[in-house]
BABAMI-770312 format. One record per residue (C-alpha): x, y, z; residue in one letter. Coordinates in steps of 0.25 Angstrom, whole numbers. Example, Ala and Ser with C-alpha at 12.3 -4.5 7.8 and 13.67 -1.06 7.14 Angstrom:
REM residues 2
+-------+-------+-------+---------+
:    xx :    yy :    zz : residuo :
+-------+-------+-------+---------+
:    49 :   -18 :    31 :       A :
:    55 :    -4 :    29 :       S :
+-------+-------+-------+---------+
REM end
This chain:
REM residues 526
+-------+-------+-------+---------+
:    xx :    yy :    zz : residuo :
+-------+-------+-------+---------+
:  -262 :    16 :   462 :       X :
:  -258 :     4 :   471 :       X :
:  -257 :     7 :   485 :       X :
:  -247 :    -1 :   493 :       X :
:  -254 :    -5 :   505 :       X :
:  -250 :    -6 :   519 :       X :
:  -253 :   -16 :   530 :       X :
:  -265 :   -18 :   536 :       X :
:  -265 :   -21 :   552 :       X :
:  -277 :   -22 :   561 :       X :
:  -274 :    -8 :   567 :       X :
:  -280 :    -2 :   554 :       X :
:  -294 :    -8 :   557 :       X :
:  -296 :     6 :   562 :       X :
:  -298 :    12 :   550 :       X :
:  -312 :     3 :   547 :       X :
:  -315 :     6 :   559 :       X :
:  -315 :    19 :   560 :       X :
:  -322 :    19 :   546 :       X :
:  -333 :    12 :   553 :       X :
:  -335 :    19 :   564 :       X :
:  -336 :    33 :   553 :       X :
:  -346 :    25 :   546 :       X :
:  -355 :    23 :   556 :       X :
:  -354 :    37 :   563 :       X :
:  -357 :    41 :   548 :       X :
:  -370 :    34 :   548 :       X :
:  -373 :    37 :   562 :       X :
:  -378 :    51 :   559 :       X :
:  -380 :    61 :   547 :       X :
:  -372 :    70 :   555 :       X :
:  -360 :    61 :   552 :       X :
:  -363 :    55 :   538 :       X :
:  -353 :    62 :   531 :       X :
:  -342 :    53 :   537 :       X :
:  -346 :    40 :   528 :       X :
:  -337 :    51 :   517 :       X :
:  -325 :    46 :   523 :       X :
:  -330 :    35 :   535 :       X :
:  -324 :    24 :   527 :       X :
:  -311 :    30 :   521 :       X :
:  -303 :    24 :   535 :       X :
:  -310 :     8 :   529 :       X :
:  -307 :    11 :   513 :       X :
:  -291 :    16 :   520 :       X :
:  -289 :     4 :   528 :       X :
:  -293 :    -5 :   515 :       X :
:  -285 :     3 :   505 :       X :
:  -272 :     6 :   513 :       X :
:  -270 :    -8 :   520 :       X :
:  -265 :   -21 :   513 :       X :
:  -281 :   -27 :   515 :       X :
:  -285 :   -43 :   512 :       X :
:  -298 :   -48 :   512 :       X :
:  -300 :   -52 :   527 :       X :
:  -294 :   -39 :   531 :       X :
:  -301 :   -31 :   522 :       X :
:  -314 :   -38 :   527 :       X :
:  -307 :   -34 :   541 :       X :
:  -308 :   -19 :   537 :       X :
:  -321 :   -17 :   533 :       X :
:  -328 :   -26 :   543 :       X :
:  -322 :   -17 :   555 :       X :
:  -327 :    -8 :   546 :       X :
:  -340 :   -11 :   545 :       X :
:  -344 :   -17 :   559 :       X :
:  -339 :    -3 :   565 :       X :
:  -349 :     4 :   553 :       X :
:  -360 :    -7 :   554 :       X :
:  -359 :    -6 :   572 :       X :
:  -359 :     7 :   571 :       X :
:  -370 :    10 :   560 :       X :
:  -380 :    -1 :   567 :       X :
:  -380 :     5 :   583 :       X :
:  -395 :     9 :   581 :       X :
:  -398 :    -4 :   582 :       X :
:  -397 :    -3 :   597 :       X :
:  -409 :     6 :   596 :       X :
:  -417 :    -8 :   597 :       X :
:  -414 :    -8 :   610 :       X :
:  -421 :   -13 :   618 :       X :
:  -430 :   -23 :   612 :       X :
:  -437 :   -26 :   624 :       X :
:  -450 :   -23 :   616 :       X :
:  -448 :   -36 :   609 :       X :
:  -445 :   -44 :   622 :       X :
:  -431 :   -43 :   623 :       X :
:  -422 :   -39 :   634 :       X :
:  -414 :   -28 :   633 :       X :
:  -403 :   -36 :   634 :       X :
:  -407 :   -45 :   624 :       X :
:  -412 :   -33 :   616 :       X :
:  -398 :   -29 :   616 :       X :
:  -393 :   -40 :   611 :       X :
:  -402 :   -42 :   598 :       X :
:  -399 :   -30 :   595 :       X :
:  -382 :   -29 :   597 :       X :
:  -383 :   -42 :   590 :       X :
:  -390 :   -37 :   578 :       X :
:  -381 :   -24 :   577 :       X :
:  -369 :   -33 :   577 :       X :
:  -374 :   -43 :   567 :       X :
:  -379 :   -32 :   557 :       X :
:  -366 :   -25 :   559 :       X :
:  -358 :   -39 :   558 :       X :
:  -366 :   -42 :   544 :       X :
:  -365 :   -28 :   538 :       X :
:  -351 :   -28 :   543 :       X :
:  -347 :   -42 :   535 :       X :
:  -354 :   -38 :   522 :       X :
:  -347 :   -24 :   522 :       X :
:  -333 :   -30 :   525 :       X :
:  -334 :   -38 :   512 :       X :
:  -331 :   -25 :   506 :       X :
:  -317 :   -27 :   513 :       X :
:  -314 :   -41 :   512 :       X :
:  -316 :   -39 :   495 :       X :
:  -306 :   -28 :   497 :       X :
:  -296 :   -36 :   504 :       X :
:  -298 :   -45 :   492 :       X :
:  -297 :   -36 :   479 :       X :
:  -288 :   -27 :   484 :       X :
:  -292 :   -15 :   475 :       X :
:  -280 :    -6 :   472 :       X :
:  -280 :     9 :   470 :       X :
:  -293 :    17 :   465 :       X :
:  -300 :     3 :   467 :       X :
:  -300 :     2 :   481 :       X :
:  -310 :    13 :   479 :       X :
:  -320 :     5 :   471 :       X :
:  -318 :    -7 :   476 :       X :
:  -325 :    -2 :   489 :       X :
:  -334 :     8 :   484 :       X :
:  -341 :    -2 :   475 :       X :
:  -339 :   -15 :   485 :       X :
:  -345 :    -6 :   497 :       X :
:  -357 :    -3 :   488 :       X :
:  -361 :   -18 :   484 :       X :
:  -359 :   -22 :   497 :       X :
:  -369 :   -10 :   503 :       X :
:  -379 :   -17 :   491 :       X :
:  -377 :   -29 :   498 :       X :
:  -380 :   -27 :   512 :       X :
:  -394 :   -22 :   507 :       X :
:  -397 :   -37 :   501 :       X :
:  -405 :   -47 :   507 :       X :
:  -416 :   -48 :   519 :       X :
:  -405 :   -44 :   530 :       X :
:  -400 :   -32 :   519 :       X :
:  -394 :   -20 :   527 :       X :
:  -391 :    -8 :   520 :       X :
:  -390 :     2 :   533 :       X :
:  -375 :     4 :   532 :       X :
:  -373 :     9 :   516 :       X :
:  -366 :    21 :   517 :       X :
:  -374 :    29 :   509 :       X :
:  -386 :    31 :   519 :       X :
:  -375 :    37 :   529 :       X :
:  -378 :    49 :   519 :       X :
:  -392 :    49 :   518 :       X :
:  -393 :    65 :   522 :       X :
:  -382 :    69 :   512 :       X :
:  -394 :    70 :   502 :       X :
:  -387 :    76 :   489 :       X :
:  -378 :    64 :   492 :       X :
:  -386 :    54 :   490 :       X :
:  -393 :    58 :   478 :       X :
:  -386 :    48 :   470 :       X :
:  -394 :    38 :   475 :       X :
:  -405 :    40 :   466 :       X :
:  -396 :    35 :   456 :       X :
:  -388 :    25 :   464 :       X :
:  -392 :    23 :   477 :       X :
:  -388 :    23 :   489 :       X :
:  -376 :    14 :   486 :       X :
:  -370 :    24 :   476 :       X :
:  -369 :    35 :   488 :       X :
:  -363 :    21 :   497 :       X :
:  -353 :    22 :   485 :       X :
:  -350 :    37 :   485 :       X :
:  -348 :    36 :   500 :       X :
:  -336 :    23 :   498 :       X :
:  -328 :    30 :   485 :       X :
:  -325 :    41 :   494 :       X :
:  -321 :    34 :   506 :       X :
:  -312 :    24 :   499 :       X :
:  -308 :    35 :   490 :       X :
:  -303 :    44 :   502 :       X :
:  -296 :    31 :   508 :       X :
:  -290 :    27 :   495 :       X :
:  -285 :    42 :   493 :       X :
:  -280 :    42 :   508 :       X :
:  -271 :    28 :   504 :       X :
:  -265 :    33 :   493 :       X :
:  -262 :    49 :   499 :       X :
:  -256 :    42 :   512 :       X :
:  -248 :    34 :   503 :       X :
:  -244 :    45 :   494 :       X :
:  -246 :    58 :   498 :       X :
:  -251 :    61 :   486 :       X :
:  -264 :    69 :   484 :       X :
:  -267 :    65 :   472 :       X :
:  -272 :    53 :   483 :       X :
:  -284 :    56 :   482 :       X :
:  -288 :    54 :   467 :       X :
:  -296 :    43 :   473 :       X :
:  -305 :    54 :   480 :       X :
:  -308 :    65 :   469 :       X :
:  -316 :    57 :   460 :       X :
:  -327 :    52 :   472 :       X :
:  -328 :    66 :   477 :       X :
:  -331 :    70 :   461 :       X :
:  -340 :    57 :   461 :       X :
:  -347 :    64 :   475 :       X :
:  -349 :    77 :   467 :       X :
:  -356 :    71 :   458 :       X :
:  -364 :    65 :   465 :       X :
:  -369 :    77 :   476 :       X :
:  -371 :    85 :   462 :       X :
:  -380 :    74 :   459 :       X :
:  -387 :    74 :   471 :       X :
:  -387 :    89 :   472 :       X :
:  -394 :    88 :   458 :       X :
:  -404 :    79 :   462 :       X :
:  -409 :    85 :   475 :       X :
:  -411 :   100 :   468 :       X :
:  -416 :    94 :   455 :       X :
:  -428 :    84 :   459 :       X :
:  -440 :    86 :   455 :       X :
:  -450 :    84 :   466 :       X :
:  -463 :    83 :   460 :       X :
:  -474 :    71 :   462 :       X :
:  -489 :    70 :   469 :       X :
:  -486 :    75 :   484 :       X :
:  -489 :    65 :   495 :       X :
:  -494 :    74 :   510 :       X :
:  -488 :    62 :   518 :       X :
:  -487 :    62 :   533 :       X :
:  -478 :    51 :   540 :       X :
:  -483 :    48 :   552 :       X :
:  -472 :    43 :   566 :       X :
:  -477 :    36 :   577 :       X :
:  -464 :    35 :   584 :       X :
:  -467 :    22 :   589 :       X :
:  -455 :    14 :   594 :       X :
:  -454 :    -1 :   593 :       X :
:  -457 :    -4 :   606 :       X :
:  -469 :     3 :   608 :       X :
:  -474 :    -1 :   594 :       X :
:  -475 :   -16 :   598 :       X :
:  -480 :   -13 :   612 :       X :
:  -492 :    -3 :   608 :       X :
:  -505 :    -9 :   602 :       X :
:  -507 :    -6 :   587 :       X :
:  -518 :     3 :   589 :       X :
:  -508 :    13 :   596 :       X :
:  -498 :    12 :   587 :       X :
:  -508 :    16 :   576 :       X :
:  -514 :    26 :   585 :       X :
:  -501 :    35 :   586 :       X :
:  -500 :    35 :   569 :       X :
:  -514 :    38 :   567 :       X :
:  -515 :    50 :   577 :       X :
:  -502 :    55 :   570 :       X :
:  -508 :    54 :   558 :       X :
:  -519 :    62 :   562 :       X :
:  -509 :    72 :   571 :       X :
:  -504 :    74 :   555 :       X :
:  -517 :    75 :   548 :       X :
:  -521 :    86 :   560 :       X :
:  -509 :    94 :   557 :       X :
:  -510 :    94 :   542 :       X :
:  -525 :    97 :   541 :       X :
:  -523 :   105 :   529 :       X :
:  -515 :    97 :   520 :       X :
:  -521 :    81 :   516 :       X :
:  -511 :    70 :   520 :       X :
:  -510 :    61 :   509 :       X :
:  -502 :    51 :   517 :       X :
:  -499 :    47 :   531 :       X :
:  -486 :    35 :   533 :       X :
:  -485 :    27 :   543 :       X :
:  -473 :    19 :   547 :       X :
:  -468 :     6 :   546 :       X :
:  -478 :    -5 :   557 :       X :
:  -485 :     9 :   561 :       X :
:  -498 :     0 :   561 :       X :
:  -493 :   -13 :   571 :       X :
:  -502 :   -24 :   565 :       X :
:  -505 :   -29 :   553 :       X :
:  -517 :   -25 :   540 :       X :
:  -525 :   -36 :   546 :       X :
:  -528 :   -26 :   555 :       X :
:  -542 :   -21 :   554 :       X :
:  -543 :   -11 :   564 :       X :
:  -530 :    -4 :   559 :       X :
:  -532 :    -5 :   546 :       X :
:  -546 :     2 :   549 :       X :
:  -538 :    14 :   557 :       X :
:  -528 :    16 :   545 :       X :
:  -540 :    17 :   535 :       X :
:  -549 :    26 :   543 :       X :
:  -536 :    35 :   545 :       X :
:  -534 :    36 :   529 :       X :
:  -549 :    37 :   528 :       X :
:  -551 :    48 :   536 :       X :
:  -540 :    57 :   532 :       X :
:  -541 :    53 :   517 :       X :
:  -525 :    50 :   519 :       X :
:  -516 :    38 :   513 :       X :
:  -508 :    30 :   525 :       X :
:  -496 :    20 :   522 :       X :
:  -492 :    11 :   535 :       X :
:  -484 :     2 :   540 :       X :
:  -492 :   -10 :   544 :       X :
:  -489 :   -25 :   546 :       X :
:  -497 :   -35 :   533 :       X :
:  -499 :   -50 :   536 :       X :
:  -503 :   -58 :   525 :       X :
:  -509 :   -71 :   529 :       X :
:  -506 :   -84 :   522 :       X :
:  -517 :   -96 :   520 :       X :
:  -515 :  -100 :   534 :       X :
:  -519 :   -89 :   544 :       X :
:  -507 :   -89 :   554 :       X :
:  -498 :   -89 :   543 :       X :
:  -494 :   -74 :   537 :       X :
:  -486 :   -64 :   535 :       X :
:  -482 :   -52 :   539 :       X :
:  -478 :   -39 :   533 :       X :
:  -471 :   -27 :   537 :       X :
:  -483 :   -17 :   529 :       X :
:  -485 :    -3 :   524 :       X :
:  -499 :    -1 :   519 :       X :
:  -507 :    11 :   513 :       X :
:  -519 :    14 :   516 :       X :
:  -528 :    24 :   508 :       X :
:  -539 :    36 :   513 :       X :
:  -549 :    25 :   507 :       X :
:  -544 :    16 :   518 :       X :
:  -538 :     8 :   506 :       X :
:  -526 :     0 :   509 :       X :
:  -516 :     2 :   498 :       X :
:  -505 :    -8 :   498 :       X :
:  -496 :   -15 :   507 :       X :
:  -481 :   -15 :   507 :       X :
:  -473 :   -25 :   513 :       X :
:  -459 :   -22 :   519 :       X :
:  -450 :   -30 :   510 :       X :
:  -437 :   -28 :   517 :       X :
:  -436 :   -33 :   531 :       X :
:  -429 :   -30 :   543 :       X :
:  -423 :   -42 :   550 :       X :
:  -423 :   -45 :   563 :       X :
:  -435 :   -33 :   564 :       X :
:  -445 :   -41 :   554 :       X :
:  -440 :   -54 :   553 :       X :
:  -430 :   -62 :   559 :       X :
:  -420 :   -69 :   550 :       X :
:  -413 :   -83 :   554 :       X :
:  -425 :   -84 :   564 :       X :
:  -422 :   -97 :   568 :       X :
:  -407 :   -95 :   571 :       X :
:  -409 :   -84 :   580 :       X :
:  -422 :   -89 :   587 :       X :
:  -413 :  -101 :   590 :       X :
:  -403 :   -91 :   596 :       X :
:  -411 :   -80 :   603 :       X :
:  -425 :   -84 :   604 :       X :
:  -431 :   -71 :   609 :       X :
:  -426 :   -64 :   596 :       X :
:  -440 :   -71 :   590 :       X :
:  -447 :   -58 :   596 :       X :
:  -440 :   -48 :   589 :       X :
:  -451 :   -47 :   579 :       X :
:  -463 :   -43 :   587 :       X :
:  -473 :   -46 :   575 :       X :
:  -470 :   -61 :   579 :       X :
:  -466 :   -64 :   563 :       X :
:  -457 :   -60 :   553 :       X :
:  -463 :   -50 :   543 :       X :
:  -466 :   -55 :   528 :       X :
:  -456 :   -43 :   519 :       X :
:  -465 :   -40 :   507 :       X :
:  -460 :   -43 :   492 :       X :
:  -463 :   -29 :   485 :       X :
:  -464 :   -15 :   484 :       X :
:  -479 :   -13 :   483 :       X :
:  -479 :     1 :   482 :       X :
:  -491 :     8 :   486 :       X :
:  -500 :    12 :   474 :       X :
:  -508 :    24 :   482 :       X :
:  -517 :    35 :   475 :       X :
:  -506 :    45 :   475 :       X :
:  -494 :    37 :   470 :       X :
:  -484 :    24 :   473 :       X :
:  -480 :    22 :   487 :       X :
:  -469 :    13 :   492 :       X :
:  -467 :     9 :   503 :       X :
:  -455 :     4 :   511 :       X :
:  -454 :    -1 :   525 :       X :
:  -442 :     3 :   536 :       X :
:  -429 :    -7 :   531 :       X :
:  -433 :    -5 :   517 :       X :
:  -427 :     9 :   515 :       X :
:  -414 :     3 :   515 :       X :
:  -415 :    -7 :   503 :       X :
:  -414 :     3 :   492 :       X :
:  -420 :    -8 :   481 :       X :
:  -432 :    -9 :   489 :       X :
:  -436 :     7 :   489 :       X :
:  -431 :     7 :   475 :       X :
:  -442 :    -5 :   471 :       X :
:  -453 :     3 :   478 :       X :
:  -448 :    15 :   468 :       X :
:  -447 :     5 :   454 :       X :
:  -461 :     0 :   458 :       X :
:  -467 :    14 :   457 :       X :
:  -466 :    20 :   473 :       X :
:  -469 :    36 :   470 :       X :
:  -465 :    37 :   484 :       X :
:  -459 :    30 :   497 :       X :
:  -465 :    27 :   509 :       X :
:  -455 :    20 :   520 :       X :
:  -462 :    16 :   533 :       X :
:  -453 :    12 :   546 :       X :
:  -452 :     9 :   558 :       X :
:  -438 :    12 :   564 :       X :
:  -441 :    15 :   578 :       X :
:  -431 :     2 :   582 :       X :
:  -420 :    12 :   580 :       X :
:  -428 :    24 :   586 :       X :
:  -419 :    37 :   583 :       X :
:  -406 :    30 :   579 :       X :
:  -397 :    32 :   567 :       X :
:  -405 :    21 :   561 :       X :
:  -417 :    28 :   558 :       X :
:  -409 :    42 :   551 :       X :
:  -402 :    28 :   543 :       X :
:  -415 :    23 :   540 :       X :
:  -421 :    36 :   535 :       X :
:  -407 :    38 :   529 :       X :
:  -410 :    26 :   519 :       X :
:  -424 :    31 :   516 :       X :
:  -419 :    44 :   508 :       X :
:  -410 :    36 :   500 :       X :
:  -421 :    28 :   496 :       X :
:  -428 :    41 :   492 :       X :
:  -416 :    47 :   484 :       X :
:  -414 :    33 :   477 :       X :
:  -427 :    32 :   470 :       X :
:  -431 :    47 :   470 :       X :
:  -445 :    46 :   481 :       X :
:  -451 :    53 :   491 :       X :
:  -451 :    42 :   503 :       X :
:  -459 :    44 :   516 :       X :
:  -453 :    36 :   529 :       X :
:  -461 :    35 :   539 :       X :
:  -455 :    29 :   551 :       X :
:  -462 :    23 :   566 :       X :
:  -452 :    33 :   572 :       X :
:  -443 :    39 :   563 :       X :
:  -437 :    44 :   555 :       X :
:  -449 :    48 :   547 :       X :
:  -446 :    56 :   534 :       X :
:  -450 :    60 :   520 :       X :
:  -440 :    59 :   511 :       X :
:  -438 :    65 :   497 :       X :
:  -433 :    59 :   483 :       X :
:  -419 :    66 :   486 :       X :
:  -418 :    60 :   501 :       X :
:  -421 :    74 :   509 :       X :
:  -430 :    71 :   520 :       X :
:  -440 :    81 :   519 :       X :
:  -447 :    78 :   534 :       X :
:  -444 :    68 :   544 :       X :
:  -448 :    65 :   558 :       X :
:  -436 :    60 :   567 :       X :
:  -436 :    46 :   574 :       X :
:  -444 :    46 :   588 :       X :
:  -452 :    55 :   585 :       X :
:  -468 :    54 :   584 :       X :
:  -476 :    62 :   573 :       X :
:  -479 :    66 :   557 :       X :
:  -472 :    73 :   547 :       X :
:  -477 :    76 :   536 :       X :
:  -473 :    79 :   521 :       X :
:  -476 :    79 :   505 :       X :
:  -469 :    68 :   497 :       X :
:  -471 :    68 :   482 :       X :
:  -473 :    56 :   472 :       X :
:  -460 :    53 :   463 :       X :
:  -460 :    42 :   450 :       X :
:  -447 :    45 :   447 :       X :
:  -435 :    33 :   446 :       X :
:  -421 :    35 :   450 :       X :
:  -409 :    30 :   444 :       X :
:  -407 :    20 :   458 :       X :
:  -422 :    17 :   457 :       X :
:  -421 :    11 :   442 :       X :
:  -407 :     5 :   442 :       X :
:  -405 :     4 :   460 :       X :
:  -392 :     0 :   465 :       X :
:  -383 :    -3 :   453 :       X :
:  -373 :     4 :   458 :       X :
:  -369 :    -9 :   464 :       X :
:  -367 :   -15 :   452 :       X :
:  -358 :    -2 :   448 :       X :
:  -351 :    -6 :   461 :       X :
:  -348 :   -20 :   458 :       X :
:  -344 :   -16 :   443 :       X :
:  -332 :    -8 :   452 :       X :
:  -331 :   -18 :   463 :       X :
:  -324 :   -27 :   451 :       X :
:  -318 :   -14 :   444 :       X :
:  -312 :   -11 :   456 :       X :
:  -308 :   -26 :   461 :       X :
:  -297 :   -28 :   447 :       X :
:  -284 :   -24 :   449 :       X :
:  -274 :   -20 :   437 :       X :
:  -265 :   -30 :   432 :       X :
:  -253 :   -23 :   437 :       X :
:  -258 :   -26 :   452 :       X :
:  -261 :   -41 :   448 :       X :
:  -248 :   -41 :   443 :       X :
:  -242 :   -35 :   457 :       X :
+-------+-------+-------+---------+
REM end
């Protein structure tokens, strides 16, 4: 069925604005997650109802997404002050509303390509429908690529608690429940064209065979949460949180910093007397210096020693080239056994810019200057080339760092190259008790669910959390908060669906993009 369409004026812009402002209200709390179902059904209305070209369909979707992106990105004002690094608070202030403006404006620009190709194609009927369901999807692929990748606005981690939801992802990833999420949306919208148009119920045939495809798919996740079989060697593991903030991190000597995590290590081995720890987890830079460091490197040793336990930390690495004062850094997690063994290194592949190096450095120290101090190690950090999963006496460990929960392919590597289990260290005390964090631990449970593995996150201060092959946090220690849990994680050699094949969907979706984009010979003719 053709729909004629109606006029579009300016006024209508409400639509994706309102659609933005759902959006990010969705992501803003679980409490409100369940409107992402139909946030974006006043975007998909404006598109399909209006006579759309390219540059106002590019129009549509950018006020869209600035409003989602603005609204999603707020926590970045939890930086503030950054007088710790040298600024003023003034300055401070404006790092930082410029950053949240620029990662907005990029984000933004990318997403509203999904509406500019709309304005083009003009997709007619039941193809409207696929055309942004499988475009939205490649686009969400997309903005994980590159060294500035940024995957904190897919859709799908707005419904990281909706656990027998989410399933799926262990065939498809996180992008199939992103494509769930858009096929009802623009479902509903289409249906809501064609019914203000008609009167008709029989509108809403665009609807019925999504919700049978969401049937399907809570039954699958239903089946896969009360079916899995959760055997494997048990790990007694204790995350250890220092609740250290940034500030005090860089202005307290190392020795103290490490102080706080061994006397909480001890505080758990104390209360636990009759059960052996097998496994104590720092987190990310909990030990402020480097391996070079013999004095630390003797503490962490004696502590394993003593108390015939294993320990993984984050650390910092140098390796030194043939000239002395040249090296490189490494953002490091290390092992270290109760034979005082070091057993492995792990350097973060995936870094944060701006927080571990600073891209364009000549064009912005030309135009601000003082932004130079911004990293406080005095030199951008070296990322690492591979997986290097730990191969400990009682199984593979692999380990990740902070940002790198949220690029899927880099969990799902760790997994292919034989990780029994996941160890995630970070350090997300920037953005102290913000939606940020519950986000951040939000992406670590869909790297779980995707490759079927226990994963241990271990964060400066919070959230700390164990998290089972089905995504269900089984303890967690909330953000500020200074302390232990402690906890049994299992073993798993098992391959998933997303772990052997990872995110073909996309290429399922760019198979539809083109199905969707032709248009019967009847229309050409008109």
């Amino acid at each position: 069925m053709i729909l004629e369409k109606e006029d579009f004026t300016y006024k209508k812009l409400l639509l994706p604005f309102i659609s933005g402002l759902l959006t990010s209200l969705g992501f803003y709390s679980t409490h409100f997650d369940f409107l992402i179902w139909f946030s974006l059904v006043p975007l998909f209305y404006c598109l399909f109802n209006y006579k759309i070209s390219a540059k106002k369909g590019f129009l549509i979707t950018f006020v869209y997404s600035i409003t989602f992106y603005l609204g999603l990105l707020t926590w970045l004002f939890k930086l503030h002050p950054l007088t710790w690094v040298g600024f003023t608070e003034i300055q401070s202030l404006g790092i930082i509303t410029l950053g949240w403006i620029s990662f907005s404006l990029v984000e933004s620009l990318s997403l509203s390509i999904l509406g500019f190709l709309y304005g083009l194609v003009k997709p007619e009927g039941w193809k409207n429908i696929l055309f942004v369901s499988s475009l939205w999807v490649i686009i969400e692929a997309l903005q994980g690529f590159s060294d500035s990748g940024f995957t904190w606005g897919r859709l799908a981690i707005s419904q990281y608690k909706e656990i027998y939801l989410i399933q799926s992802s262990n065939l498809f990833g996180s992008l199939f429940i992103s494509f769930i999420l858009i096929l009802l949306n623009s479902s509903i919208a289409l249906s809501l064209v064609d019914y203000f148009k008609n009167k008709d119920k029989k509108s809403f045939k665009y609807t019925y065979p999504v919700l049978i495809l969401i049937v399907i798919n809570l039954f699958y996740g239903f089946y896969t949460v009360f079916s899995k079989e959760d055997n494997g060697k048990e790990i007694n593991t204790v995350i250890i949180q220092g609740n250290i903030l940034s500030d005090q991190k860089w202005n307290m000597t190392v020795q103290q910093g490490i102080d706080i995590y061994l006397d909480l290590s001890k505080q758990a081995l104390n209360d636990n007397k009759k059960e052996k720890i097998d496994l104590f987890v720092w987190p990310e830079s909990a030990v402020r210096t480097t391996m070079e460091n013999p004095s630390v490197m003797a503490q962490l040793k004696d502590f394993t020693f003593k108390n015939d336990t294993f320990l993984l930390t984050g650390i910092f690495d140098v390796l030194r080239k043939k000239d002395p004062n040249d090296y490189d850094v490494f953002n490091a997690m290390t092992g270290i056994s109760p034979k005082g063994e070091v057993l492995g290194k792990y350097y973060k592949r995936h870094l944060v810019p701006f927080g571990e190096y600073l891209p364009f450095k000549d064009i912005l120290f030309a135009i601000y200057p003082p932004i130079k101090e911004i990293n406080r190690l005095g030199k951008d950090i070296t990322p690492g080339k591979s997986s290097n999963v730990f191969k400990m006496p009682f199984g593979h460990v692999g380990g990740l760092i902070c940002y790198e929960s949220i690029f899927p392919e880099l969990i799902r590597e760790s997994t292919t190259d034989g990780a029994e289990i996941l160890i995630l260290v970070t350090n997300d005390s920037w953005y102290k008790d913000s939606s940020a964090v519950y986000h951040h631990n939000g992406q670590a449970v869909f790297r779980s669910i995707e490759n079927d593995r226990y994963m241990v996150r271990a964060a400066n201060t919070g959230i700390s959390s164990f998290i089972s092959p089905t995504g269900q946090t089984i303890e967690m220690l909330g953000p500020l908060l200074k302390g232990y849990i402690k906890d049994k994680v299992k073993l798993r050699n098992t391959k998933t669906l997303y772990t052997i094949i990872g995110d073909t969907v996309v290429i399922f979706a760019i198979i539809l993009l083109f199905i969707s984009s032709f248009k019967s010979k009847k229309t050409q003719e008109e």
